[in-house]
N, CA, C and O atoms as a Tinker XYZ file with bonds, in Angstrom:
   428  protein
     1  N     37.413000   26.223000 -151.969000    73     2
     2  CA    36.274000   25.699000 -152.683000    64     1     3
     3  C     35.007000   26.224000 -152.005000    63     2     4     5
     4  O     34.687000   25.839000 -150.880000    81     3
     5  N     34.222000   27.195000 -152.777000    73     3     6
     6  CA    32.694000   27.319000 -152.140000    64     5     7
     7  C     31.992000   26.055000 -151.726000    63     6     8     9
     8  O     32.093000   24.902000 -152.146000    81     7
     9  N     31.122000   26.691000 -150.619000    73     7    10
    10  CA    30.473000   25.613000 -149.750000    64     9    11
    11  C     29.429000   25.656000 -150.623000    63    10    12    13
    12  O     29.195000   26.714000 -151.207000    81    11
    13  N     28.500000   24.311000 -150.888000    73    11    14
    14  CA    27.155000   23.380000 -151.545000    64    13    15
    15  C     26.397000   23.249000 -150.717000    63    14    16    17
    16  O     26.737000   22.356000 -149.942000    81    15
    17  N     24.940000   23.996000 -150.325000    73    15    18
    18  CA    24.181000   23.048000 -149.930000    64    17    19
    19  C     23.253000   22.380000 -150.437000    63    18    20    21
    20  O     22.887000   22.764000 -151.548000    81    19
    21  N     22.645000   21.338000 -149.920000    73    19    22
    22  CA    21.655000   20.557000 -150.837000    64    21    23
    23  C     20.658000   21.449000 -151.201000    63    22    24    25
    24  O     20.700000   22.562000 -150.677000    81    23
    25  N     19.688000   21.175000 -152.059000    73    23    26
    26  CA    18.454000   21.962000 -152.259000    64    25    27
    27  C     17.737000   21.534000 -151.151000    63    26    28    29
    28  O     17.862000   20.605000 -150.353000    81    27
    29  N     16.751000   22.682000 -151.344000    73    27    30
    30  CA    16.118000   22.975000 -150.361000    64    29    31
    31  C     14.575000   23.052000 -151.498000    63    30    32    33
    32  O     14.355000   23.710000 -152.515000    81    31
    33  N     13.572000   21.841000 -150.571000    73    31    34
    34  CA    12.355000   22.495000 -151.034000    64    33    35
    35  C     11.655000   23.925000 -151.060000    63    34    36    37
    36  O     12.034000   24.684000 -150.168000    81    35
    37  N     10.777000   24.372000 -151.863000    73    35    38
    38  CA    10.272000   25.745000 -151.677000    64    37    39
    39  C      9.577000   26.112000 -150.401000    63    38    40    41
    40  O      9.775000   27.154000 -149.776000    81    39
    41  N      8.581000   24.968000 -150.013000    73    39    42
    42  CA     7.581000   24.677000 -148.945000    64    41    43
    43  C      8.580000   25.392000 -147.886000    63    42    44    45
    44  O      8.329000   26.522000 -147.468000    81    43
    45  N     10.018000   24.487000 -147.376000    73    43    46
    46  CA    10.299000   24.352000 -146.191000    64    45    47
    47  C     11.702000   26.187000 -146.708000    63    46    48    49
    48  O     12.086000   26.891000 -145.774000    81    47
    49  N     12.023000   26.426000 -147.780000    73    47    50
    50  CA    12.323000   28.118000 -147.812000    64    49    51
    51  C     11.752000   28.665000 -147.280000    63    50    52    53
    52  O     12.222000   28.998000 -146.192000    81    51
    53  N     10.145000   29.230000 -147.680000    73    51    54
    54  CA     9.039000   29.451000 -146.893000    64    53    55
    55  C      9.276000   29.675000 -145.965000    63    54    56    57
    56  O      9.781000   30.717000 -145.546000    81    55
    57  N      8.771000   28.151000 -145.041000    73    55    58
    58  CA     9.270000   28.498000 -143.495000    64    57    59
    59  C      9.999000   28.623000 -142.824000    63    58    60    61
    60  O      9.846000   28.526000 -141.607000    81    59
    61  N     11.253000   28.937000 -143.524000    73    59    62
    62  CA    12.599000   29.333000 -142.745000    64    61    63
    63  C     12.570000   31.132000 -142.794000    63    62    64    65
    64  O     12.921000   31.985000 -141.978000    81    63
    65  N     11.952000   31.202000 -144.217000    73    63    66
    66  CA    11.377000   32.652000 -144.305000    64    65    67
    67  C     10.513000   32.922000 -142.810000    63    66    68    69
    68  O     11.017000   33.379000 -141.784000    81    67
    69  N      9.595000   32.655000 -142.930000    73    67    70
    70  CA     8.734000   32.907000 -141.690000    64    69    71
    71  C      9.343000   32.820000 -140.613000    63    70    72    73
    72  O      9.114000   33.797000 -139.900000    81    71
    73  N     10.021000   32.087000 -140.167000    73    71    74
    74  CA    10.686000   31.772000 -138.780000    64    73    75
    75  C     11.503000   33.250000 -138.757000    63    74    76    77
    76  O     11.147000   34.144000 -137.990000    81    75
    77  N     12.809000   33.427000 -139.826000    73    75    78
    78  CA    13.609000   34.264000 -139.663000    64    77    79
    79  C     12.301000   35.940000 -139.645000    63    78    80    81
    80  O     12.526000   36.920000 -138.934000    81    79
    81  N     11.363000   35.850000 -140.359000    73    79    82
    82  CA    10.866000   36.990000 -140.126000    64    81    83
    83  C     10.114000   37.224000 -138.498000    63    82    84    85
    84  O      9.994000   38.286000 -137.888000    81    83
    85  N      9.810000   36.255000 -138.203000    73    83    86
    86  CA     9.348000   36.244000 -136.568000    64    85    87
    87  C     10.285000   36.779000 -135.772000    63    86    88    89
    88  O     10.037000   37.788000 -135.112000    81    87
    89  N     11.497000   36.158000 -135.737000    73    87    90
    90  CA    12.602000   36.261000 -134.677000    64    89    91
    91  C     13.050000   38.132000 -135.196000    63    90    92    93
    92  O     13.445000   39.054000 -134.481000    81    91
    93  N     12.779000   38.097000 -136.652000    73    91    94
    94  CA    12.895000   39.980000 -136.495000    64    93    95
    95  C     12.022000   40.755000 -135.838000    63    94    96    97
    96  O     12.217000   41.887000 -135.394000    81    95
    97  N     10.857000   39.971000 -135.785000    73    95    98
    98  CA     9.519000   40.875000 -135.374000    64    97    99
    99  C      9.927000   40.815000 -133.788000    63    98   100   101
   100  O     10.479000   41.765000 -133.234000    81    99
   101  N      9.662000   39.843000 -133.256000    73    99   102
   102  CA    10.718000   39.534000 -131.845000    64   101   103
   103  C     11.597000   40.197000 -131.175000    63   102   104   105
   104  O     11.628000   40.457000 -129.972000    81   103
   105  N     12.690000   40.597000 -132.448000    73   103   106
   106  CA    13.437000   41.497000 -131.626000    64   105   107
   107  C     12.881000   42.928000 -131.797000    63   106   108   109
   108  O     13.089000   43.775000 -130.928000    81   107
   109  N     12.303000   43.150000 -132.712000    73   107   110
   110  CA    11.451000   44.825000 -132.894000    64   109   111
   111  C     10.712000   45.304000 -131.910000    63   110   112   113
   112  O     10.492000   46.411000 -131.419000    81   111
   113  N     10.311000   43.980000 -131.700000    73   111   114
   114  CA     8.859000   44.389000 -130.309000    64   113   115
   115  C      9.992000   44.415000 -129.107000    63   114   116   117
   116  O      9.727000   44.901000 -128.008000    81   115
   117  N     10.841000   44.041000 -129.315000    73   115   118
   118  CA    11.509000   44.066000 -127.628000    64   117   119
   119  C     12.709000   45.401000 -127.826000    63   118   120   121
   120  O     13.445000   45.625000 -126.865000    81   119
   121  N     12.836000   46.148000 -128.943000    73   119   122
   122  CA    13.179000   47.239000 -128.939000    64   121   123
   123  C     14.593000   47.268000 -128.961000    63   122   124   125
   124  O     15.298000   48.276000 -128.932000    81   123
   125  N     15.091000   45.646000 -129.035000    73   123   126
   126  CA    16.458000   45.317000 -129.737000    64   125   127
   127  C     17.131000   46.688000 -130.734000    63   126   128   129
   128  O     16.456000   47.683000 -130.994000    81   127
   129  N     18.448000   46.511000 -131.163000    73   127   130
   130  CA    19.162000   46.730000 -131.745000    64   129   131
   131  C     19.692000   45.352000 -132.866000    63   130   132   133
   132  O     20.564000   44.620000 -132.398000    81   131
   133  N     19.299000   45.106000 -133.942000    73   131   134
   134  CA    20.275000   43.720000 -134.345000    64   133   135
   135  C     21.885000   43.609000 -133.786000    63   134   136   137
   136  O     22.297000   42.552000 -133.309000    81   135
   137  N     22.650000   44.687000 -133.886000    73   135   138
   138  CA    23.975000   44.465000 -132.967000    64   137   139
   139  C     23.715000   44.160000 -131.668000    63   138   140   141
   140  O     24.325000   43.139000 -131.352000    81   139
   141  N     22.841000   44.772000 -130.476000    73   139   142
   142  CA    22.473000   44.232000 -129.471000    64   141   143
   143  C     22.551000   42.567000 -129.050000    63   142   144   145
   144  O     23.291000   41.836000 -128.393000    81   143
   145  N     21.038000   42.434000 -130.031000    73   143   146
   146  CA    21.053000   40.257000 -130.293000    64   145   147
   147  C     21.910000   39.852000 -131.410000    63   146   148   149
   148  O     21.302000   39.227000 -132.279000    81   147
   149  N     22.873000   39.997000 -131.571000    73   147   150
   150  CA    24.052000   39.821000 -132.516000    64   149   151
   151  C     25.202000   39.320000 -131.397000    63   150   152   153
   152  O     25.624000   38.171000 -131.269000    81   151
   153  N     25.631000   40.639000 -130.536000    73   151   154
   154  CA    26.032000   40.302000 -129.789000    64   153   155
   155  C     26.180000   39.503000 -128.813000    63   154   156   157
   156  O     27.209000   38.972000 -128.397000    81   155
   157  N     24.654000   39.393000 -128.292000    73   155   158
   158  CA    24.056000   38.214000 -127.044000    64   157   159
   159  C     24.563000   36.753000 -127.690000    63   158   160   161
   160  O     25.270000   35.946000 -127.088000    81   159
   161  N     23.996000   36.580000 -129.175000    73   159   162
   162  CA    24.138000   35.297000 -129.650000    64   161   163
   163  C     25.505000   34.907000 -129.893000    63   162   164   165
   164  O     25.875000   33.744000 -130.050000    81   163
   165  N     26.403000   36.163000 -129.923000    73   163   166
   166  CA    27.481000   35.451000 -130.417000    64   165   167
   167  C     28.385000   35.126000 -131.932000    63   166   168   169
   168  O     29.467000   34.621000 -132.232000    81   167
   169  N     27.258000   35.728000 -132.616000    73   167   170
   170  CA    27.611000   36.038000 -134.309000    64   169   171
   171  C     27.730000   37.801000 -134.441000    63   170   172   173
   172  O     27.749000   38.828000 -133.763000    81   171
   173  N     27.782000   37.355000 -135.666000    73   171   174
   174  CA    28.122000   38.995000 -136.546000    64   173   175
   175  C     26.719000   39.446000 -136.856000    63   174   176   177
   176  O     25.707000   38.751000 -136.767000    81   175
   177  N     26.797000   40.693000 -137.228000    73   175   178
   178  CA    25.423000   41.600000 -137.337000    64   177   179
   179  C     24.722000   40.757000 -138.894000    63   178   180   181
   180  O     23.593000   40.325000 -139.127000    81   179
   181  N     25.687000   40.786000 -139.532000    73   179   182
   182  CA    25.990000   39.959000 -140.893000    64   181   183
   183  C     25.011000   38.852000 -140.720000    63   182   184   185
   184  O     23.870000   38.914000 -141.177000    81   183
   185  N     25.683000   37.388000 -139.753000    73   183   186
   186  CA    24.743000   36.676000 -139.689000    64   185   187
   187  C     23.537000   36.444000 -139.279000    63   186   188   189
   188  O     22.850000   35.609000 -139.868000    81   187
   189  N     22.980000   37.256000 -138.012000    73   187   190
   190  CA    21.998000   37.891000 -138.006000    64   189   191
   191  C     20.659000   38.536000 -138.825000    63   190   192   193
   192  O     19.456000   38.674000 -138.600000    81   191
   193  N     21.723000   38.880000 -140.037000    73   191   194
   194  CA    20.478000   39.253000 -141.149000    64   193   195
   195  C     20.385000   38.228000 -141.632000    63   194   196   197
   196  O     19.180000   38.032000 -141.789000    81   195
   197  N     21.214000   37.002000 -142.160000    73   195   198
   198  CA    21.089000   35.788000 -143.033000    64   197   199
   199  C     20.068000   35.116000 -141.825000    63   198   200   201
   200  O     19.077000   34.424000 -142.057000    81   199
   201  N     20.435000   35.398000 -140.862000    73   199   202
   202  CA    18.737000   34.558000 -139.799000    64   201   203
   203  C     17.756000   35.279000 -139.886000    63   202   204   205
   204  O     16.773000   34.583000 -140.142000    81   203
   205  N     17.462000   36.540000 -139.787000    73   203   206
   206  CA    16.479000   37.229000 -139.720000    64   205   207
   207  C     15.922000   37.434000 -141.615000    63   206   208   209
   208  O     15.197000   38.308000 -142.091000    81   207
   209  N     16.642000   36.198000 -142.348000    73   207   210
   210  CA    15.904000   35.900000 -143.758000    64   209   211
   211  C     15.719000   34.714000 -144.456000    63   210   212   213
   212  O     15.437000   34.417000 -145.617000    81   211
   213  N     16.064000   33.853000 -142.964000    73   211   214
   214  CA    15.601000   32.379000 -142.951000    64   213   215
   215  C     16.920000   31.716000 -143.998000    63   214   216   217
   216  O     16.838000   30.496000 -144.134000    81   215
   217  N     17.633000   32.124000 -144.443000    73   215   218
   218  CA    18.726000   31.302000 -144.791000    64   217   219
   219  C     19.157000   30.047000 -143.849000    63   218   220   221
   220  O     19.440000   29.842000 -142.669000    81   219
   221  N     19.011000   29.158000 -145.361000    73   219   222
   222  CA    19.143000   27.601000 -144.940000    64   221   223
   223  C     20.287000   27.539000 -145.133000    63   222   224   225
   224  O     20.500000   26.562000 -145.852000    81   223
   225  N     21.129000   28.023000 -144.901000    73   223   226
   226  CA    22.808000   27.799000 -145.330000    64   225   227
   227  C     23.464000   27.831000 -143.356000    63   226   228   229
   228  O     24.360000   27.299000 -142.700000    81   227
   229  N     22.541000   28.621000 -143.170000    73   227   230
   230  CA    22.804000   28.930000 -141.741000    64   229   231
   231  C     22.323000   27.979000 -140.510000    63   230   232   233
   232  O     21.162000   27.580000 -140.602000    81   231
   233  N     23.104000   27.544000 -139.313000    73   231   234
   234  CA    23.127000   26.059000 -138.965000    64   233   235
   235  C     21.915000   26.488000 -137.879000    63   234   236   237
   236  O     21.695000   27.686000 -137.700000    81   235
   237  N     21.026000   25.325000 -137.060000    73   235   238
   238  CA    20.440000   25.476000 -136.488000    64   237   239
   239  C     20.683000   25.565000 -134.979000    63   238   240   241
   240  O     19.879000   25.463000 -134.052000    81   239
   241  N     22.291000   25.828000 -134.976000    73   239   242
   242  CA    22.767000   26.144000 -133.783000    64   241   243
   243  C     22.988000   27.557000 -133.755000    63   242   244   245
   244  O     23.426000   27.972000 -132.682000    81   243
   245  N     22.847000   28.190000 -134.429000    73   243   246
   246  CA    23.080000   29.558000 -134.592000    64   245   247
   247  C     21.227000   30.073000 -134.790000    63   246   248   249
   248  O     20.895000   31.199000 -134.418000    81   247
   249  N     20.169000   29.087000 -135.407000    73   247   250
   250  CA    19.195000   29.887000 -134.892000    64   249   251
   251  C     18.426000   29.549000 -133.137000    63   250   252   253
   252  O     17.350000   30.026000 -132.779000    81   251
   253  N     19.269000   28.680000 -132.321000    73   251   254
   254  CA    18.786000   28.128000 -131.112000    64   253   255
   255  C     19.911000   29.578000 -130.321000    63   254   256   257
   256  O     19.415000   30.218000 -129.394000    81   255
   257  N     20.949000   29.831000 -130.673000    73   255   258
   258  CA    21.561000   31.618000 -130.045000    64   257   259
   259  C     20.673000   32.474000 -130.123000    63   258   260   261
   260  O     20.217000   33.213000 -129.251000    81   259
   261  N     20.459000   32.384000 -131.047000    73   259   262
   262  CA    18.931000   33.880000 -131.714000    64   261   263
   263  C     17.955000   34.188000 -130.739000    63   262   264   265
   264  O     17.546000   35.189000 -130.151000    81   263
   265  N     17.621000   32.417000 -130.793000    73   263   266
   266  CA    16.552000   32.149000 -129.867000    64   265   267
   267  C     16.855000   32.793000 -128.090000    63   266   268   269
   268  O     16.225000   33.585000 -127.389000    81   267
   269  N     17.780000   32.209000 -127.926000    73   267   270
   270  CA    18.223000   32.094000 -126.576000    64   269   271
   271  C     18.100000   34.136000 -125.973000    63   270   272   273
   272  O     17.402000   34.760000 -125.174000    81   271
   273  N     19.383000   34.522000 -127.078000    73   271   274
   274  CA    19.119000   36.167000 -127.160000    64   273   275
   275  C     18.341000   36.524000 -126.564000    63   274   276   277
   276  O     18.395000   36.978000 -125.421000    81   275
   277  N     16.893000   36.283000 -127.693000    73   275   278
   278  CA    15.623000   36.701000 -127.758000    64   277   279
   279  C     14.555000   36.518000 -125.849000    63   278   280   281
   280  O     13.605000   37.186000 -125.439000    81   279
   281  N     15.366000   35.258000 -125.130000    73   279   282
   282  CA    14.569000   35.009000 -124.672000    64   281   283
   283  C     13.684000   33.614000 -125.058000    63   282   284   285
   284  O     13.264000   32.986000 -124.086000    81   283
   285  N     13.425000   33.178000 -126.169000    73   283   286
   286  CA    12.589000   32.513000 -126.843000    64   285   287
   287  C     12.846000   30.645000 -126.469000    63   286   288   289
   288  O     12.072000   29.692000 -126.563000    81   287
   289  N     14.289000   30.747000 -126.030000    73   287   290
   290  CA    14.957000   29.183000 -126.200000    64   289   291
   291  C     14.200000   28.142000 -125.702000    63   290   292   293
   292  O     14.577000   27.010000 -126.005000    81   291
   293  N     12.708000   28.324000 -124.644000    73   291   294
   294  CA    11.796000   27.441000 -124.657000    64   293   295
   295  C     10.954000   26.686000 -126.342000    63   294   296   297
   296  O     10.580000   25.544000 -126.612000    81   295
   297  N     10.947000   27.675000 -126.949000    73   295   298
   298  CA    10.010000   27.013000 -128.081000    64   297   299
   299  C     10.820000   25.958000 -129.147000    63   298   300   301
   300  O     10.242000   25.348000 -130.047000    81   299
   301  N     12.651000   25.852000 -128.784000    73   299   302
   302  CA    13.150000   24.703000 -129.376000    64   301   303
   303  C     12.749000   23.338000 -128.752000    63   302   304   305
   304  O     13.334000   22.318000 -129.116000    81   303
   305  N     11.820000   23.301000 -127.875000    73   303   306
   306  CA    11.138000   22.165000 -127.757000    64   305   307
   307  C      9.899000   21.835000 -128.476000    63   306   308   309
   308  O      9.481000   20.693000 -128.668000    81   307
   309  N      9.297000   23.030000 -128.891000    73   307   310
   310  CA     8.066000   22.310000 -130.029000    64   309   311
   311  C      8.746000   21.688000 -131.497000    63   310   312   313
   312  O      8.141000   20.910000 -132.234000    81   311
   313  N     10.061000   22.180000 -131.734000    73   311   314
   314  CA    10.307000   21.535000 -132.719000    64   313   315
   315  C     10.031000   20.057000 -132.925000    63   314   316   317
   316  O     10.650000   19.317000 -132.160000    81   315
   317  N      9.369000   19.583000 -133.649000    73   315   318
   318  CA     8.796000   17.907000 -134.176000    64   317   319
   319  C      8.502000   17.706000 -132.782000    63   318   320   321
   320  O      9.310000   16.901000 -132.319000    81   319
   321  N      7.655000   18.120000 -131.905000    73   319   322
   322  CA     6.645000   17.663000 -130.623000    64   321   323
   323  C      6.211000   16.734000 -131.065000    63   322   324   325
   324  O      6.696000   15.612000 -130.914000    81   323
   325  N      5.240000   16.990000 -131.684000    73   323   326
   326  CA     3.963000   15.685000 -132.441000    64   325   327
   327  C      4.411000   15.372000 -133.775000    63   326   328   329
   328  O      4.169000   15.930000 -134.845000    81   327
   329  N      5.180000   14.268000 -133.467000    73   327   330
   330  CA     5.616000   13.776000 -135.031000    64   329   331
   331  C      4.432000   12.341000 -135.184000    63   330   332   333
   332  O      4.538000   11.138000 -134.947000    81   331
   333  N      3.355000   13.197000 -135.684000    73   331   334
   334  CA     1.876000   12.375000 -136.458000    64   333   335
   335  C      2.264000   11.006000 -137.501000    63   334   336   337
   336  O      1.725000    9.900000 -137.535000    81   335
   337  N      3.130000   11.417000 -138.118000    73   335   338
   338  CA     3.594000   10.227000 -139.034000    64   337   339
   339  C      4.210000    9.296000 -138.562000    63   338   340   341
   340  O      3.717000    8.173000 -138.669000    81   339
   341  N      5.341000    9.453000 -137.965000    73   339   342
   342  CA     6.234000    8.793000 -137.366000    64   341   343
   343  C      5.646000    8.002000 -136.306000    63   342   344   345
   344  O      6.176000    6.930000 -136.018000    81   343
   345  N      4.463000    8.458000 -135.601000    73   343   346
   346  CA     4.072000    7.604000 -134.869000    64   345   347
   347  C      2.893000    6.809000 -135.084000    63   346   348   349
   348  O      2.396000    6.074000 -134.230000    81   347
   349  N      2.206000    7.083000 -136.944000    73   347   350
   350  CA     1.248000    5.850000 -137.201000    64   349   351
   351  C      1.959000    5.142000 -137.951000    63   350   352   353
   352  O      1.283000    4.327000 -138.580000    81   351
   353  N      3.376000    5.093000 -138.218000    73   351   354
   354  CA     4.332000    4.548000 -138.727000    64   353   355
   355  C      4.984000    3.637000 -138.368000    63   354   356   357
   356  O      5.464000    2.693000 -138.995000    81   355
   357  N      5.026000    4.033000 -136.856000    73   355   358
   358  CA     5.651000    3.061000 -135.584000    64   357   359
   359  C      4.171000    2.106000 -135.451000    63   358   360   361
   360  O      4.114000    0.970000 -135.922000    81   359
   361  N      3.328000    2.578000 -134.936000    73   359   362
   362  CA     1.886000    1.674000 -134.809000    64   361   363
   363  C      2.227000    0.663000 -136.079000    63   362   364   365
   364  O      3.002000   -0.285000 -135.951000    81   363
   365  N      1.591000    0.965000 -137.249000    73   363   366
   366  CA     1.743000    0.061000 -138.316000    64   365   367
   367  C      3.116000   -1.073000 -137.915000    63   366   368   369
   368  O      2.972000   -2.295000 -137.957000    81   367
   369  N      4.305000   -0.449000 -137.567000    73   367   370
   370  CA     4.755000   -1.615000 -137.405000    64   369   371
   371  C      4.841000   -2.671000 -136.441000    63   370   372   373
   372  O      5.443000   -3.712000 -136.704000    81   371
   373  N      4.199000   -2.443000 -135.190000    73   371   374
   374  CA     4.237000   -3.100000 -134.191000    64   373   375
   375  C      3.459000   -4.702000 -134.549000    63   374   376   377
   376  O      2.706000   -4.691000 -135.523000    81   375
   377  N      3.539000   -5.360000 -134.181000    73   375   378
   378  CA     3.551000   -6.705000 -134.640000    64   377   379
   379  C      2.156000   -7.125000 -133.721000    63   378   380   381
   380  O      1.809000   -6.645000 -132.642000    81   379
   381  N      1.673000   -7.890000 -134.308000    73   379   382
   382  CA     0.243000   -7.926000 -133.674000    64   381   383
   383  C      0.540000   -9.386000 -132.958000    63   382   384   385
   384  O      0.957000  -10.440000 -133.438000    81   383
   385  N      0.056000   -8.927000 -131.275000    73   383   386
   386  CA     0.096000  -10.552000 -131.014000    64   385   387
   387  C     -0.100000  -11.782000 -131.400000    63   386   388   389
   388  O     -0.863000  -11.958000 -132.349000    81   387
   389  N      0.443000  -12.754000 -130.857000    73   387   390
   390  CA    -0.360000  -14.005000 -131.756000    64   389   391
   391  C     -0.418000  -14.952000 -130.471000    63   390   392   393
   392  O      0.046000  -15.085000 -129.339000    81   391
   393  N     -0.922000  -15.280000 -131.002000    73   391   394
   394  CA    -1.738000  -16.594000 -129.722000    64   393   395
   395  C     -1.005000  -17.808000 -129.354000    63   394   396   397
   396  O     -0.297000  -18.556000 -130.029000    81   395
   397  N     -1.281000  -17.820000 -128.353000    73   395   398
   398  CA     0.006000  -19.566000 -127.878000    64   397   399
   399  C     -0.890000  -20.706000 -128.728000    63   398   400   401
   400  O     -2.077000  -20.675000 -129.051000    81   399
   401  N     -0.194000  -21.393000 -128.886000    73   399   402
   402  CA     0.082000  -22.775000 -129.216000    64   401   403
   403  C     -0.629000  -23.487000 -128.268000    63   402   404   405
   404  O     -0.149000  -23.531000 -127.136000    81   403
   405  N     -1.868000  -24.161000 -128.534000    73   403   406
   406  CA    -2.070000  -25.139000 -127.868000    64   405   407
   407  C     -1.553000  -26.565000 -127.462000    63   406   408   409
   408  O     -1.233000  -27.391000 -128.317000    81   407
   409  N     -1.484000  -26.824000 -126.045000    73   407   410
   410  CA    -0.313000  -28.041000 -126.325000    64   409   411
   411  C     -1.154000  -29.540000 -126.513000    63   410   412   413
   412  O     -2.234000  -29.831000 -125.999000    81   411
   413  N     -0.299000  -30.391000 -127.420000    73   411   414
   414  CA    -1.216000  -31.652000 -128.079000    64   413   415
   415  C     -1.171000  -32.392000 -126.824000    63   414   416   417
   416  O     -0.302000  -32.327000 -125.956000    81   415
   417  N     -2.295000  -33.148000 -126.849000    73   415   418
   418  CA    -2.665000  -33.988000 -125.308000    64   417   419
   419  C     -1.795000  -35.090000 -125.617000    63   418   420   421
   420  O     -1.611000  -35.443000 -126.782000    81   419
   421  N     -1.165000  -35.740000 -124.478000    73   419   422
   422  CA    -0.047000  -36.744000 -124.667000    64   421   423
   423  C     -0.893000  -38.034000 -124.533000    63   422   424   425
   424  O     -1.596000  -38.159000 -123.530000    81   423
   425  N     -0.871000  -39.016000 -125.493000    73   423   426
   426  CA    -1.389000  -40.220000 -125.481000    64   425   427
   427  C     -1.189000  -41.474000 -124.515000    63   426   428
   428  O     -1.806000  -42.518000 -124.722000    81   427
């Protein structure tokens, strides 16, 4: 049975486009061979091009090899660094103090 993946917005195609075209530019400037960082990573020359064209079918453990190849495997830490939403999201929910209870004077 062929494999399904979910859709994929256009926005985030895009930037899988871009990413995979970086990591080509990446290896161009460093005078790579794609079999070369094919090899390093551990895949086929094959998958290599499906990364170096941002295919979302392709897992993000196979573009953190690429990375690694490349040299690059520091910048899988900017991935979601500053997650902006998530954290006026968290604020909003934090519960706003509330004040003690004054205690009634005993008669």
């Amino acid at each position: 049975m062929p494999r399904t993946t979910p859709t994929i917005l256009p926005r985030i195609q895009r930037e899988l486009a871009t990413l995979g075209d970086r990591l080509r530019q990446a290896r161009l400037r460093r005078a790579y061979a794609a079999e070369t960082i094919a090899q390093r990573a551990g895949i086929t020359r094959k998958t290599l091009g499906r990364v170096e064209q941002g295919d979302p079918a392709v897992s993000i453990g196979i573009y953190a090899r690429v990375l690694q190849a490349l040299g690059l495997e520091t910048d899988l830490a900017l991935i979601a660094k500053d997650d902006e939403l998530g954290r006026r999201l968290q604020d909003m929910a934090l519960k706003q103090p509330r004040r003690a209870q004054r205690k009634k004077a005993s008669p």
